[in-house]
C-alpha positions in Angstrom: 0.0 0.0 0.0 1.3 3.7 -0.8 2.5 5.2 2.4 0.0 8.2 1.4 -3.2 5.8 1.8 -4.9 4.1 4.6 -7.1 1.5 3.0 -9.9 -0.2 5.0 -11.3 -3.4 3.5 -15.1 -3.5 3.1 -17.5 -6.0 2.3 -17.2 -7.3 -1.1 -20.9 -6.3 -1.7 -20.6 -3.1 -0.8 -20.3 -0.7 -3.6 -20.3 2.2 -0.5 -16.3 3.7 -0.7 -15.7 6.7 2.2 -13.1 9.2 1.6 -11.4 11.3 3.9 -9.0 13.4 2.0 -8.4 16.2 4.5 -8.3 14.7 8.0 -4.7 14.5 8.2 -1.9 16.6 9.8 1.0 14.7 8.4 3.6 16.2 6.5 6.7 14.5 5.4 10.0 16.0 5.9 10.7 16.7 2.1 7.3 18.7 2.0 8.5 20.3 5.3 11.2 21.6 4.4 10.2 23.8 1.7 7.2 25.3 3.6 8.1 28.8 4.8 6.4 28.8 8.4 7.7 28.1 11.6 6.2 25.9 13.6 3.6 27.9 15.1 2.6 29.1 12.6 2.4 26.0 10.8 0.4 24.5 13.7 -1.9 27.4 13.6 -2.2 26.5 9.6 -2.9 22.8 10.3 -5.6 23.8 12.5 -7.3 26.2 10.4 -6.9 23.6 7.3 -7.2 20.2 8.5 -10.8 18.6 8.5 -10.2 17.4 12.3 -11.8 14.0 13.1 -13.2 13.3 10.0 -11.3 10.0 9.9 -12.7 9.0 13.5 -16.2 10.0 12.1 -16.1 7.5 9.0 -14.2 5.2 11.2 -17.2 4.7 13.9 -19.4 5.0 10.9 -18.1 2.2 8.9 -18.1 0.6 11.8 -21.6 0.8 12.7 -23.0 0.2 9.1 -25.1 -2.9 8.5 -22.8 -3.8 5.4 -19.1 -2.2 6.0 -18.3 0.0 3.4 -14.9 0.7 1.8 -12.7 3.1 3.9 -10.1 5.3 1.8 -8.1 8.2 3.5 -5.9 10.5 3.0 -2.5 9.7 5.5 -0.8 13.2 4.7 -2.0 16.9 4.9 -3.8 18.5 2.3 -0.6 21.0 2.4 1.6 18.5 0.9 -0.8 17.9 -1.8 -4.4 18.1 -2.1 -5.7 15.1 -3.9 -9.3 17.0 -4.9 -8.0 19.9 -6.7 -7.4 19.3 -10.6 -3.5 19.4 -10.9 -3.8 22.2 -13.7 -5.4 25.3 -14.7 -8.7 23.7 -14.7 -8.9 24.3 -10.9 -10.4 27.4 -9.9 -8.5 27.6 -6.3 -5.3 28.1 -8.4 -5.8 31.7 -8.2 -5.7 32.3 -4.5 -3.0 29.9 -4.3 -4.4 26.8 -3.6 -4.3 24.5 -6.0 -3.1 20.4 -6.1 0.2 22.2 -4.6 -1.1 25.0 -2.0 1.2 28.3 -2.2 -0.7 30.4 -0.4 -2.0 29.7 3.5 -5.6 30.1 4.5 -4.9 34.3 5.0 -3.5 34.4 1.9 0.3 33.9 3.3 2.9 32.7 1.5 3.4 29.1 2.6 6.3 27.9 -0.4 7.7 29.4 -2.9 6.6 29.1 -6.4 8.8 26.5 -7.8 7.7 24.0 -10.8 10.2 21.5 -10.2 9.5 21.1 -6.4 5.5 20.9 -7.6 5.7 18.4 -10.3 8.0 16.3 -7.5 5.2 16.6 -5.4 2.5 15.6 -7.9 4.5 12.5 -9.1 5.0 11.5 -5.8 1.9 12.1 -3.8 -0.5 13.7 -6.3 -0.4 11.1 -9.1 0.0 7.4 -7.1 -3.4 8.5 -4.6 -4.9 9.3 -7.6 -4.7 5.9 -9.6 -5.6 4.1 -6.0 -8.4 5.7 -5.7 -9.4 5.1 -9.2 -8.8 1.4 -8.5 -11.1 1.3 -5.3 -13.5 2.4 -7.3 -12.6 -0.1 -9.9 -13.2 -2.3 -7.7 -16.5 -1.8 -6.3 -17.7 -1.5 -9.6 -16.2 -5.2 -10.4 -17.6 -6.3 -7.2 -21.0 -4.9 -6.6 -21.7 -3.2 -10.2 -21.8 0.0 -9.0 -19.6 2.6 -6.6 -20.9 4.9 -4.1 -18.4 7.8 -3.1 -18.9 9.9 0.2 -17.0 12.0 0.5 -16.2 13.1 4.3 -14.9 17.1 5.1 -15.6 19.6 7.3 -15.7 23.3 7.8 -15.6 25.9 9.8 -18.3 28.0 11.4 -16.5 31.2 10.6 -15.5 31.7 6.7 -11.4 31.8 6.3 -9.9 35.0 3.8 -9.2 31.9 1.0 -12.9 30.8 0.6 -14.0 32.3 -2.9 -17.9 31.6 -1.7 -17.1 32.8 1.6 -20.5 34.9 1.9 -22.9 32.1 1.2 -24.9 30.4 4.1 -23.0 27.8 6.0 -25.7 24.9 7.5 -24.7 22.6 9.6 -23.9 20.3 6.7 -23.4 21.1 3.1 -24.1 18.5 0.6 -21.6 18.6 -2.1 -23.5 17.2 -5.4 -22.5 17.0 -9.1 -25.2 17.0 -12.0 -24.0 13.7 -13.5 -22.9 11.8 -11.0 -25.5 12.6 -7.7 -28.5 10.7 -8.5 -32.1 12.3 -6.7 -32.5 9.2 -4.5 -28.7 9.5 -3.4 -29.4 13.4 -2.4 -32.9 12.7 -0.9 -31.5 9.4 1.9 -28.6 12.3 2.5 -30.9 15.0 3.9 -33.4 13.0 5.8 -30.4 11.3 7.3 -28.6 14.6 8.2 -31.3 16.4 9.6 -31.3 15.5 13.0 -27.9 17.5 12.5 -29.2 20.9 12.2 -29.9 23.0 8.8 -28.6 20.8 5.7 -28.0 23.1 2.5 -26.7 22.2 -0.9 -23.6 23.4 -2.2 -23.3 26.2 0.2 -20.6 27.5 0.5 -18.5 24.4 -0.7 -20.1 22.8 -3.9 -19.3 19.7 -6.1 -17.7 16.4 -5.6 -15.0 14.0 -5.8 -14.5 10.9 -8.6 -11.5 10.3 -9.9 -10.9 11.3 -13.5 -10.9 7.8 -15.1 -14.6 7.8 -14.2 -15.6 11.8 -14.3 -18.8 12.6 -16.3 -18.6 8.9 -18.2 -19.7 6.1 -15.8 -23.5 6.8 -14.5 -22.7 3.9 -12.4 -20.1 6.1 -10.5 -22.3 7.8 -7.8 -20.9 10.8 -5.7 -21.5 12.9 -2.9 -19.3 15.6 -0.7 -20.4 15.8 3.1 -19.2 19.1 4.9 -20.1 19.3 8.3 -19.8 22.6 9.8 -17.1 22.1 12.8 -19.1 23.7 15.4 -21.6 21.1 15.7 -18.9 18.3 16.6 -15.4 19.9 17.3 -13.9 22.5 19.2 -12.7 25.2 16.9 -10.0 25.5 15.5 -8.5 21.9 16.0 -9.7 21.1 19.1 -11.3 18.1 20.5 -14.5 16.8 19.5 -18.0 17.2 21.4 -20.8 15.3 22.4 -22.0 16.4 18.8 -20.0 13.5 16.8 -22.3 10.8 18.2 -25.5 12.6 16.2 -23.1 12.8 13.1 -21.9 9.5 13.6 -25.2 8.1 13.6 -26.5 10.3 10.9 -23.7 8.7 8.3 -24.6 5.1 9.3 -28.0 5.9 8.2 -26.5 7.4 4.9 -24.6 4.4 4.5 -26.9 1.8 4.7 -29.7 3.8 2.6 -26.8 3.8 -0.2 -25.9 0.2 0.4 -29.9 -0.4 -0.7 -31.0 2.1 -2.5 -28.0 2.1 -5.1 -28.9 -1.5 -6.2 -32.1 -0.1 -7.3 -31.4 3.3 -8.6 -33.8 6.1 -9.7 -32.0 9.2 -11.2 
């Protein structure tokens, strides 16, 4: 297994895949080394950036599903690389600094210099191999149950940060992150009646759209998708603190999501 991937075995049935791509504070010393804060300052960064707890969430989740579902997470930061972000000009983040290979901090700091050499080393060696594993979970599920289900598992915080382009949109308790290809209706619907005991559940406010790998992006209808934020007040201290009594309602809440996908997926209505 890459050293950038925890991978957690599921039920062969299950075409349910959860993936935490920001829960991580890891960096590796190569990565380090080129990143222009000190330590404080880095912690401080790590705190703002890193979707805290999301790993124990799917964890207890995954754990509490009916069927278990496939588990794929990020081991590294998001400030090493950031496996969601299109690796070229496609992504829109690029221009505050934050694309695949984050230059900028949250406040718009510089956090590494612009090099191209030093990013393309980065792709290849983080970007690129989490990419093609996550392409072949999904490959998998599809061999195995005939269809994938991707949840994808973030949070945010209460209190928009200077990089957020959407910023001044409403921020519910949980933001569902859809895509017009690949979110089916019935997907959307078990997603909202399973959140609401949560508080307010928007859709994508102020984050929008959601993760499949490129291999399957706008071709296989079989490839369904869906991006979870969870506003960090209603589980976590902020910023990077512990969690509350609040995770056992979100917990709960992505069992139920979990299961409905595990049945409702093997008889789909768009």
């Amino acid at each position: 297994m890459n050293r950038t991937i925890t991978k957690n075995a599921g039920a062969v049935s299950s075409p349910v895949v959860l993936h935490v791509p920001h829960g991580s504070r890891a960096i590796t010393a190569a990565a380090r080394s080129r990143i222009l804060l000190d330590d404080v300052a880095l912690g401080a960064e790590l705190d703002h950036m890193t979707d805290a707890h999301t790993g124990l969430i799917a964890a207890r989740a995954a754990a509490g599903a009916a069927v278990a579902p496939w588990l794929f997470t990020n081991a590294l930061s998001r400030l090493v690389v950031d496996p969601e972000r299109f690796p070229d000009e496609r992504e829109e983040m690029r221009a505050v600094g934050m694309g695949a290979v984050y230059t900028r901090t949250s406040h718009g700091k510089r956090l590494r210099e612009d090099d191209p050499a030093h990013e393309k080393a980065l792709l290849d060696a983080y970007f690129t191999p989490y990419a093609a594993a996550m392409a072949g979970c999904v490959r998998d599920r599809l061999a195995g149950a005939g269809r994938a289900v991707v949840i994808d598992v973030h949070s945010y915080p209460s209190v928009p940060l200077p990089y957020e382009l959407h910023g001044d949109r409403p921020r519910p308790a949980v933001c569902l992150g859809t895509d017009a290809f690949h979110t089916p209706g019935w997907l959307l619907e078990a997603a909202r009646e399973a959140f609401a005991p949560v508080g307010a559940v928007g859709l994508d406010s102020p984050f929008s759209g959601t993760y499949v790998p490129l291999e399957y992006y706008r071709k296989t209808p079989e490839v369904a998708a869906l991006m979870v934020e969870i506003r960090r007040d209603t589980y976590m201290t902020e910023p990077g603190g512990p969690p509350h009594q609040g995770i056992d309602t979100l917990v709960a809440a992505l069992v139920t999501l979990i299961d409905a996908a595990q049945i409702r997926s093997s008889h789909p209505t768009r």
